[in-house]
Structure formats: C-alpha cells, structure tokens
C-alpha positions as CSV (number, residue, x, y, z in Angstrom):
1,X,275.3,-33.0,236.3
2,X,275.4,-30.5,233.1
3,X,272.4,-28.6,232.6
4,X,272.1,-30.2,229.3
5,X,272.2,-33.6,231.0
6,X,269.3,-32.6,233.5
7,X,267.3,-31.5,231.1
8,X,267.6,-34.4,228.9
9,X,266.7,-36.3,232.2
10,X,264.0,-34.6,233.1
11,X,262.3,-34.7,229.8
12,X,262.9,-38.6,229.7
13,X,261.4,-39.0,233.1
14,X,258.7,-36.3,232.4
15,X,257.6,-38.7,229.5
16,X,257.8,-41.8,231.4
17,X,255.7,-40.6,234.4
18,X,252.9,-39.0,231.8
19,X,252.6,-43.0,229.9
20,X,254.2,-41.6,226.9
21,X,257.6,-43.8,225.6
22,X,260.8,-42.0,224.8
23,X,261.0,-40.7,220.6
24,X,262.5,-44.2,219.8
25,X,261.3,-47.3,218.9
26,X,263.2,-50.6,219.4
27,X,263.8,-52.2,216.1
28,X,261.7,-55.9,215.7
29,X,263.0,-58.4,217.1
30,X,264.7,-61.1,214.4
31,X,263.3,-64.6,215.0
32,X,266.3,-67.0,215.7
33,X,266.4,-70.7,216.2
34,X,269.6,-72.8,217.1
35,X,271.2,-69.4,218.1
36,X,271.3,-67.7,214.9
37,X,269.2,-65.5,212.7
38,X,267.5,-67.9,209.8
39,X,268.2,-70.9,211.6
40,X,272.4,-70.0,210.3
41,X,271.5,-69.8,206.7
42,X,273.3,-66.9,205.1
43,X,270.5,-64.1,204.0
44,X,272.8,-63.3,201.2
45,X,272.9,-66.2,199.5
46,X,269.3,-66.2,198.8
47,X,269.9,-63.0,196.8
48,X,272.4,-64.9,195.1
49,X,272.0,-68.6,194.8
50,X,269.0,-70.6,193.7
51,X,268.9,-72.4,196.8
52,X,269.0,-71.6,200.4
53,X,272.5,-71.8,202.0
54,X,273.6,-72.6,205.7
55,X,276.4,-69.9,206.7
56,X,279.6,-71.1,208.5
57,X,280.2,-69.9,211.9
58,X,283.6,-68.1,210.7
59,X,281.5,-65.6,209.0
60,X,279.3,-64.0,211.1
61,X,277.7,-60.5,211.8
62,X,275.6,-59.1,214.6
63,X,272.1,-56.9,214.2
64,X,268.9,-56.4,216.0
65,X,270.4,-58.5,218.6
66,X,270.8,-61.6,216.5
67,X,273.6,-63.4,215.5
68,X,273.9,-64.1,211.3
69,X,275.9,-66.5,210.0
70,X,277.4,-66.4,205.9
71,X,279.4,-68.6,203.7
72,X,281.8,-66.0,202.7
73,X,283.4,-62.9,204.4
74,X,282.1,-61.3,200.8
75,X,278.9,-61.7,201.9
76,X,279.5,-61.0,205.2
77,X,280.5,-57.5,204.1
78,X,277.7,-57.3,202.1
79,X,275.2,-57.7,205.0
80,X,276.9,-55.2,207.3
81,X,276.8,-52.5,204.7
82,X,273.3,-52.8,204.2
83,X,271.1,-55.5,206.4
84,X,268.0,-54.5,205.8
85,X,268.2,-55.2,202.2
86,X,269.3,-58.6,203.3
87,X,267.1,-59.4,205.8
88,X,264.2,-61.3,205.5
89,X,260.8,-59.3,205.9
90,X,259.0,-59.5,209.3
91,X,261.7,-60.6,211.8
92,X,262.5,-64.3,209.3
93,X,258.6,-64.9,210.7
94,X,256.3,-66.9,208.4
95,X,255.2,-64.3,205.7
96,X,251.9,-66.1,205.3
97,X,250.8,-66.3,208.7
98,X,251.7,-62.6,209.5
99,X,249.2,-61.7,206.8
100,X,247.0,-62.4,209.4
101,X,249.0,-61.0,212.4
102,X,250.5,-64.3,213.6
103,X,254.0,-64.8,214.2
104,X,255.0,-68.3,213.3
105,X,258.5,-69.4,213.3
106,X,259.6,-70.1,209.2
107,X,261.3,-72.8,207.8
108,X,264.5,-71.4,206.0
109,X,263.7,-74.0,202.9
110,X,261.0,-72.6,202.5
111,X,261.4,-69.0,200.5
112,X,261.1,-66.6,197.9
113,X,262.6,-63.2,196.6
114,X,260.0,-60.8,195.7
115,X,260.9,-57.1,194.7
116,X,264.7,-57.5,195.9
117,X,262.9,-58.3,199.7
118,X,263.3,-61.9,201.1
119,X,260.6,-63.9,202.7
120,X,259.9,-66.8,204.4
121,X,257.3,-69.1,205.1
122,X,256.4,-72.3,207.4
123,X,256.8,-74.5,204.7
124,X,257.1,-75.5,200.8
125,X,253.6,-76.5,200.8
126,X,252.3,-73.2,202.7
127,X,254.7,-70.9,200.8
128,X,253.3,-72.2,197.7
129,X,249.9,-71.2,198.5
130,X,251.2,-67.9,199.7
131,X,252.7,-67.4,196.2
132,X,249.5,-67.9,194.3
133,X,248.3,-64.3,196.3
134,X,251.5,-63.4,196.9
135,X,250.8,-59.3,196.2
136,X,247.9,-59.6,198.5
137,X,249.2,-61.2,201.7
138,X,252.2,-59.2,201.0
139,X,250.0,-56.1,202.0
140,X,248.2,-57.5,204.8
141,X,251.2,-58.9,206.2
142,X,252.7,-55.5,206.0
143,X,250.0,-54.1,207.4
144,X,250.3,-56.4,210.7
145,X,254.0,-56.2,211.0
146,X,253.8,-52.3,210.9
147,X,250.8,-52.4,214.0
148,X,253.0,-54.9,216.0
149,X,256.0,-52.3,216.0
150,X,254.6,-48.5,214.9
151,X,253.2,-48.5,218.6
C-alpha cells in the first residue's frame, strides 16, 4: 500500500473511530414510486409544457440513485447536463408537508414552477392551499430539507 493510500486510510478510519463522518455528504435521496423518479413523468416537461407529462421508458437517465424517465432524447440531454435545475425541490416529496419536516410522497399532477424550481405537492387541493403562502412554506420547507441532509 502507497503511503499516500495509508494515509488516506488512516485518516478515514481515524474519523470513523472518533464519531465524526468522512468530508462528504450523500446527496437526498429522490422519492420514486413504480421504479422511477416522479412516478416516470419527465421533470423537463414541466419546464416546458402546461401540463405534467409521463416520460417513455426509451428515454431515460440515472441520478441520485433514481431512474428518470422523458419523452424526448432532447430532454433527456437536457436533464443530464444540468439535473438539478430539473429536479423537483426536496427529493419530488410533498412541498407542503416538508414545510413542516414531513416527507410525504407527492402526487406528480399535482405541481407548480416557482423561480425556475419545480415542486410538488400531495394533491391539487393541498397544492392549492400551499400556493396561497407559497413564499412562506417555501422557506420553512427549505429550512427542514436543509436539517434533514446538512447533518
């Protein structure tokens, strides 16, 4: 073994053994249902469309350990290049209940561009109240979603 790779060793394990994790931080997990990231809608297409589009499972891309499914290869492209300005804001959870730290699986109906980010909600109904204090749950949610993974 290198010296470079014993030391790199030996710091890991050094940092282990005090209770302290490595520098890096897992990226959030992306909620999936059926398989796929948004329930297969393409995360695109909401940047895009005025309605919410299933992908087809000849386009797809893989990230944060989720598989994403589009209705184009342009769009395709468009996600690899830059995912997390596709992505749907904490993990495709509901944006309302994560304004007060619960993750709740969303409903890919139900959603709403804000500020070039995409969120989702558990449904119509519950992303229309969300929309009426939109600004504020936006900051509380952010504020929950950033103590669930800063740590």
């Amino acid at each position: 073994m290198s010296l470079r790779r014993r030391t790199s060793f030996h710091l890991l394990a050094a940092t282990t053994l005090a209770g302290h994790a490595p520098a890096v931080l897992a990226a959030p997990p992306v909620y999936q249902r059926n398989g796929y990231a948004i329930a297969g809608y393409d995360a695109v297409a909401y940047f895009t469309n005025p309605k919410a589009i299933k992908g087809l499972t000849a386009f797809t891309a893989r990230w944060r350990e989720a598989t994403w499914l589009f209705v184009s290869g342009e769009n395709r492209a468009a996600f690899r290049a830059n995912p997390e300005r596709y992505a749907p804001q904490y993990g495709g959870h509901c944006a309302m209940s994560m304004a007060s730290g619960k993750k709740v699986s969303a409903d890919p109906e139900a959603w709403h561009v804000e500020k070039e980010k995409l969120y989702l909600n558990s449904s119509v109904k519950v992303r229309d109240s969300w929309l009426l204090r939109m600004d504020q749950y936006i900051k509380e949610a952010d504020w929950w979603w950033q103590k669930s993974y800063a740590s």
